[in-house]
N, C-alpha and C positions, 0 to 999 in steps of 0.2 A: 438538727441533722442538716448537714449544708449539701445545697444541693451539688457539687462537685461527685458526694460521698452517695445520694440516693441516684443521681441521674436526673431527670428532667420531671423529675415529680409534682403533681401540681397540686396548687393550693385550692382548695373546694370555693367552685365560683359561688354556691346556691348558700348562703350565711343560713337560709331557716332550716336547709337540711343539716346545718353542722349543731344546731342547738343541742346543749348537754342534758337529755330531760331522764328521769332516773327511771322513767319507764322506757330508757331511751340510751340508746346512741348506739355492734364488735361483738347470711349468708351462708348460711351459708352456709353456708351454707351451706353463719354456717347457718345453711340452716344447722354452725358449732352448736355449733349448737344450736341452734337449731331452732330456732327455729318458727316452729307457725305456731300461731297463736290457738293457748290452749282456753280458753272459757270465755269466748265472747260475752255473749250473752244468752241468759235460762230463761226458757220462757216456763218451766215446769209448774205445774200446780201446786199450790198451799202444802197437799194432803199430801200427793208422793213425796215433797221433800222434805217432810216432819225428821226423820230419823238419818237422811242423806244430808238433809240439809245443817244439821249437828256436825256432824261429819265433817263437810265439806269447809263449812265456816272454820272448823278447827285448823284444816289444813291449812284455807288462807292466811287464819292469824299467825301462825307458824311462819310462813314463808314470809309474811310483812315482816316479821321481826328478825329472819333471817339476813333479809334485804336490809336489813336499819343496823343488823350488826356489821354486814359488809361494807356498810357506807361510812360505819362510825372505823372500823379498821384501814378501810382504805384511806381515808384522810388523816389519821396519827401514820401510817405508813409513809408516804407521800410527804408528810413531815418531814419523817427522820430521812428523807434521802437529800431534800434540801437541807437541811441541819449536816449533813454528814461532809466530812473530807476525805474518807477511807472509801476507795474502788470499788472495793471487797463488799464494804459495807451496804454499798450503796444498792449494788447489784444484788446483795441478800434482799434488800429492801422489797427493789423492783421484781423480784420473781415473786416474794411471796403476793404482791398487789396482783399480779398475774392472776395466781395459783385464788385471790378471793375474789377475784372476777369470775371464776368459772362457779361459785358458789352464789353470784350474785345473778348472774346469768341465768343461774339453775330456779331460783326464787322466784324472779320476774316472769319467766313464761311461767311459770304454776298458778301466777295470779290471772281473776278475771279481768284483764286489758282486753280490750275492742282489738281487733285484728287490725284496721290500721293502723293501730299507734303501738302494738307489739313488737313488728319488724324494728322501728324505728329506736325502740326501748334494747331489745338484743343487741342492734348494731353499736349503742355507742359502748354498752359494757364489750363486747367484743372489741372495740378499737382500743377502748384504754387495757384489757386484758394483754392485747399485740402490742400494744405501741410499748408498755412497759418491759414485755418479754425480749422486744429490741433490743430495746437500751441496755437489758439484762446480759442478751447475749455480745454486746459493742463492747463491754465493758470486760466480760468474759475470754476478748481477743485481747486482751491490754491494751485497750484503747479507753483515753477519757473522756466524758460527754463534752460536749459542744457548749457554749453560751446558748446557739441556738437550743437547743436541747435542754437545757435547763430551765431557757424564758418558757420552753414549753410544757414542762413538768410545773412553772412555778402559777402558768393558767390552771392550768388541770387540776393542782389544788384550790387555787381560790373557789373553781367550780364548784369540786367536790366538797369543798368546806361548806358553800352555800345550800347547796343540796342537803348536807349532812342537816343542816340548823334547821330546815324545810319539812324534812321528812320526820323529825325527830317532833317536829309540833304536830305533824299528822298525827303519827302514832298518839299522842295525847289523846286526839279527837277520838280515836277509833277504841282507847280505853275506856272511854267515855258512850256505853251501847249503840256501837256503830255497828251495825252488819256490813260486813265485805262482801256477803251475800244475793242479801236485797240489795244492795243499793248498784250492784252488777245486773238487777234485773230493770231495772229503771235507766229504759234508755232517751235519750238527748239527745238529737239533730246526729243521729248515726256511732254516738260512743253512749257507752253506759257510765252510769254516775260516779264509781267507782275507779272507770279513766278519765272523766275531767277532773276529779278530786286529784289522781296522783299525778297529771298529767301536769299541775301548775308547780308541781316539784321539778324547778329545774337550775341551769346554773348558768354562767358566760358560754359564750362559744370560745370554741379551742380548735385552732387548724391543726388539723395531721398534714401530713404528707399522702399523695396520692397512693394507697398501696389496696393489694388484692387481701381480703379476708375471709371469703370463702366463697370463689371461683371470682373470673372475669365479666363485669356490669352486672353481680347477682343480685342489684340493688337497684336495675336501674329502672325507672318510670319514666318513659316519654313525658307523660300530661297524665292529667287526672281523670279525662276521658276514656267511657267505657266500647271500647271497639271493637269485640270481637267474639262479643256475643250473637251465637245464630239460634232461629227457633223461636216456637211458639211459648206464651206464656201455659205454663205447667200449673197443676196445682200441686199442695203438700205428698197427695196418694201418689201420682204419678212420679213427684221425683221419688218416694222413698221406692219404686220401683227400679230407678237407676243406682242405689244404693245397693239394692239386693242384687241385682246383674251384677255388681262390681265387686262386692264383700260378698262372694259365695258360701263361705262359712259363717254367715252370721247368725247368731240364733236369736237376738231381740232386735229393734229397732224402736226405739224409743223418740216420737216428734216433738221437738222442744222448742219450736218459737219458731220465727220470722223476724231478718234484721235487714232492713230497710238502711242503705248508708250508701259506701256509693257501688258495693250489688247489692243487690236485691235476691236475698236468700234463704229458705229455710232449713233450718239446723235439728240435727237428730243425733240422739246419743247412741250408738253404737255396740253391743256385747259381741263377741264371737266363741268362738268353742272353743281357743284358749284360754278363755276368760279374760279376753281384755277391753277394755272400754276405750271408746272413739266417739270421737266429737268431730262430725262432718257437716260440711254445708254445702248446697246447692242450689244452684242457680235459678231464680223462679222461669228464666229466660230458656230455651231448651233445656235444662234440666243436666244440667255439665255441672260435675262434680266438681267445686271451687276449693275449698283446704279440707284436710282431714289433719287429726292431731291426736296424740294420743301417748300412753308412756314405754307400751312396750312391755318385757318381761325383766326382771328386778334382778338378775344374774348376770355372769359376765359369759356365759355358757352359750356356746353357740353351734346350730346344729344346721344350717346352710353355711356355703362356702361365701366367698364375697363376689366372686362371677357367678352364682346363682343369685344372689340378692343383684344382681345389677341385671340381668336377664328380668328379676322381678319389675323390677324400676319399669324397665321398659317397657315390657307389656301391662304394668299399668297406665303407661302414657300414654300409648298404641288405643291401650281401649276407650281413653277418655279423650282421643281426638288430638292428640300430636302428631302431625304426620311426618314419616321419618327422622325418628327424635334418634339422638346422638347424645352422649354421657359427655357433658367436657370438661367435668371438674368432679372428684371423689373423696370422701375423707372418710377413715374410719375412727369411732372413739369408743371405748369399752367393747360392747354388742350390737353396737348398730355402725350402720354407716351413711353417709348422706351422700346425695349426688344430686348435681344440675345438669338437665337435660334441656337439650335446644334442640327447636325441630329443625332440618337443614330444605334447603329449598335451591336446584340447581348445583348442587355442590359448594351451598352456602351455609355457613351456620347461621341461627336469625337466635343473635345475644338478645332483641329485644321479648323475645320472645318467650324467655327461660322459665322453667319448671321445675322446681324443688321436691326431691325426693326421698323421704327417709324410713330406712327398712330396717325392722328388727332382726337380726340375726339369730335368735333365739328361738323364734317360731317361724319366718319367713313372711313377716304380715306388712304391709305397708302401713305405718303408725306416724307417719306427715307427710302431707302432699302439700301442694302451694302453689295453683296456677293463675296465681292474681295477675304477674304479669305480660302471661298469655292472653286473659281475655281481654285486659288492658290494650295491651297493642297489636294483637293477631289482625291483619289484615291480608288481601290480597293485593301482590307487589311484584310489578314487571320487574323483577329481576335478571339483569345479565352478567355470562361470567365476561370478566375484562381482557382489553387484548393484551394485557400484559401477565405477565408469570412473577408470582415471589421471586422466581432467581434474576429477573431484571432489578429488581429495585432492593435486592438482599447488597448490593457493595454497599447504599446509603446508612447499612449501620455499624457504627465503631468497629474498627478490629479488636476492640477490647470485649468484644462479645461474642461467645459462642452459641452461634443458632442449634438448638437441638430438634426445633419442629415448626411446619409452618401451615398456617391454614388460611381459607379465605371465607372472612366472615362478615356481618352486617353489625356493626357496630355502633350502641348508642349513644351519640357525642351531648356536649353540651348544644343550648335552646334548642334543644328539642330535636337535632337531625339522627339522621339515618343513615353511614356511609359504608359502602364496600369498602373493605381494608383488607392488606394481608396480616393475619396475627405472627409473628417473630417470637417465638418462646426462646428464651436466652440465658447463659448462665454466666457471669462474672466474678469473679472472687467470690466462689462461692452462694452467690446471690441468684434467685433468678426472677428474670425480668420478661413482662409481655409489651413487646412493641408492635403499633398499630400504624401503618404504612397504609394514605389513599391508594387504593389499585388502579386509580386514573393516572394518577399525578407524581404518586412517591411520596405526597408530601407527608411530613410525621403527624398524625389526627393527634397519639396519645401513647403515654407510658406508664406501664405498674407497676409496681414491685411486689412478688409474694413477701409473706409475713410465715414462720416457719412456728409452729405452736411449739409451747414449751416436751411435748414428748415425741418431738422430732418430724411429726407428719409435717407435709408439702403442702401447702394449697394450693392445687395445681386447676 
């Protein structure tokens, strides 16, 4: 993809964040799915999991081999497009590698991975899912790939090739009386055993292009420091008291462990009176509700509108301590829908700030939260607004681009800053683009380009 054709997209400074790891890599947010990590770690007893824990084990083996078929089709796919000389063909290829990333997608959050290395595992299937859907639809303009674009499909196989030979010896191991289980209960300096085993399944790194996959910085972590926790240390009783405040309909609560990583949290399983099951954790630190995850209702049937589920969003961020939170990015997919909420401060949005929300449409229940990187970088910040106005510094972008909205936000750049900008939402040939203008200076901070999913939603 030559940069004339994306715009000023950049190439990812941070090389360890771009690692291909198959628990890993495509917010977003989504939390596309989406999402937050479902089965850190159980701390449940022997006795209650005799008959769940049958169960449960079966599902993971299911999804492991879900993921091993996806990796072994993804890379014969990825083949034939290199192999191929037909357009036509090419781009069959690339949609259906798409269309088995949303399947591999689906797999990975169902396994027990450690909550930080889940995001990490979503994003990269979500980028190869988009980056492929691109190229699908480039080619669907009668346009032919790039050299560039091909060096970059022919990385992404060798990855995938490598991953594929990796994971396929795992599986051996796990034939061989492996519990997906237990060995999820046994945790290691902050991940369970289960994610360092699948965590050293990885491959080369592979530059994308700078582009938005489910909303603007919904990925982004200042530093690995925790900041913005306020409060006393809690014990297990009193958080699941914050539990019951917040899940009003719940009728069990089930205390399943303490995971010590970098929060410090204890996790409880979840029942409500639709019957559905959640996996929450909280903060030992004031007792703020850090992820919730859970599946939702198994229909596509939906019985709130999608401005009541976003009314919901909000007033579950309201009660868990986002102050003036703001929706600035929304997708819907089957019956649910996800949104990123940033709290605003001075008629600012604070992107580092953001909050993942996903709401079942079905019942109207909140079935993924994710405010890792609120309590990560929440601080108190002399914010002012600038003497200048978007419409000063709007001549500095192309006339090839039509601005359709502008805002002024706190945006997280690379090492680690924090800059007032004004965001430029823009649309060109069809494309649309976020441009990120200092509000001091004019000068350009940053550019991204949405990724359009293959059944036509925006990620806006």
């Amino acid at each position: 993809m030559k940069e004339k054709d994306v715009l000023t997209v950049e190439k990812r400074k941070n090389k360890a964040k771009k690692g291909l790891i198959i628990g890993l890599s495509v917010a977003v947010g989504i939390l596309s799915a989406s999402t937050i990590g479902f089965g850190v770690a159980y701390g449940c007893t022997q006795a209650k999991m005799d008959d769940y824990g049958v169960q449960l084990e079966n599902v993971y083996q299911k999804n492991l081999y879900d993921l091993v078929e996806s990796v072994n089709n993804t890379e014969t796919k990825l083949s034939k497009v290199l192999s191929a000389d037909s357009g036509s063909f090419q781009k069959k290829m690339l949609m259906e590698v798409a269309q088995v990333s949303k399947v591999a997608e689906s797999s990975i959050s169902s396994l027990p991975i450690s909550q930080n290395k889940l995001a990490d595992s979503v994003k990269f299937i979500n980028q190869m899912g988009a980056y492929t859907q691109t190229l699908a639809d480039k080619l669907s303009q009668g346009k032919n790939l790039s050299q560039e674009d091909l060096d970059t499909l022919e990385k992404l196989y060798d990855s995938v090739a490598d991953m594929k030979e990796q994971i396929n010896k795992f599986v051996k191991k796990v034939q061989k009386n492996y519990s997906i289980l237990q060995q999820s209960l046994d945790i290691d300096a902050g991940d369970n055993n289960f994610t360092i085993e699948i965590s050293k399944i990885k491959g080369e790194d592979v530059d994308y292009p700078a582009m938005i996959y489910d909303g603007p910085f919904s990925d982004a972590e200042l530093d690995m420091t925790v900041k913005g926790l306020k409060g006393d240390m809690l014990s297990k009783e009193e958080c699941k008291k914050q539990i019951e405040k917040t899940f009003k309909n719940y009728v069990d609560i089930d205390y399943s462990g303490e995971i010590n990583s970098r929060f410090e949290t204890f996790a409880y399983h979840v029942t409500n009176t639709d019957n559905q099951k959640l996996y929450v954790q909280v903060s030992k630190i004031g007792g703020h509700i850090l992820t919730v995850s859970g599946n939702g209702t198994q229909t596509d049937e939906k019985v709130i509108s999608q401005e009541d589920a976003e009314k919901i969003a909000i007033d579950f961020a309201k009660e868990n301590g986002i102050n003036n939170p703001k929706i600035v990015w929304k997708q819907s997919l089957q019956n649910k829908t996800y949104l990123n909420i940033a709290p605003t401060e001075n008629g600012i949005v604070l992107y580092p700030d953001l909050v993942k929300v996903k709401v079942d449409l079905g019942s109207g229940t909140v079935i993924g939260y994710d405010a890792s990187n609120y309590f990560l970088n929440h601080v108190a910040r002399a914010l002012k607004k600038p003497s200048h106005t978007a419409e000063d510094f709007e001549g500095k972008i192309s006339k090839e681009f039509l601005v359709t909205n502008k805002s002024l936000v706190l945006a997280p750049l690379d090492y680690s800053r924090e800059v007032i900008c004004f965001e430029y939402q823009c649309e060109k040939q069809g494309q649309t683009y976020y441009i990120y203008l200092n509000a001091d200076t004019g000068k350009e901070e940053n550019v991204l380009k949405v990724i359009e999913t293959d059944d036509g939603s925006k990620l806006m």
